[in-house]
N, C-alpha and C positions, 0 to 999 in steps of 0.2 A: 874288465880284465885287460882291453888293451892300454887305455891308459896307464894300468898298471904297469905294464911289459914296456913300454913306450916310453916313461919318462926319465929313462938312464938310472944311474948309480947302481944300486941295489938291485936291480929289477929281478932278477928270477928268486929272492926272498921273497920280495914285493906282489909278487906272483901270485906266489904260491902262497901267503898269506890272503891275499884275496880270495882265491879259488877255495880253499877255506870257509871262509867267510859265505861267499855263493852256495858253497855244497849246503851250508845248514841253511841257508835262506830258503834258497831253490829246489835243492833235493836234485839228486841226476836222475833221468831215466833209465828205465829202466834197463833198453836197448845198449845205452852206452855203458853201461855199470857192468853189462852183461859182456859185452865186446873188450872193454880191459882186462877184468877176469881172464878171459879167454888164454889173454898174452903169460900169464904167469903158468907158473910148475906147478902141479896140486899141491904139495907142500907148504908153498907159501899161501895158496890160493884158499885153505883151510884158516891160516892165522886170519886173512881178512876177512874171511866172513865170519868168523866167529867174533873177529874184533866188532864187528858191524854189529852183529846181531847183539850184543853186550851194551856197546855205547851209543849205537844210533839208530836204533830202533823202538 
């Protein structure tokens, strides 16, 4: 991820295609998965987890 962020041009595409990339490798925990959530409105926080539970689970 930092190389990614670190080598200019593009980089917060570059990013965030990696961290991508990591999420299905790695999987987040559970704590942080939990702690993002947090920050959104229920409204949206409904689309995501239903997004979740549909594609990545």
């Amino acid at each position: 991820m930092r190389n990614a962020i670190s080598i200019g041009g593009d980089s917060d595409t570059l990013a965030a295609i990696t961290g991508g990339i990591a999420e299905a490798y790695y999987g987040i925990p559970y704590s942080i998965r939990e702690k993002a959530l947090s920050y959104l409105d229920e409204p949206l926080r409904e689309i995501v987890e239903r997004f979740y539970e549909k594609y990545a689970e």
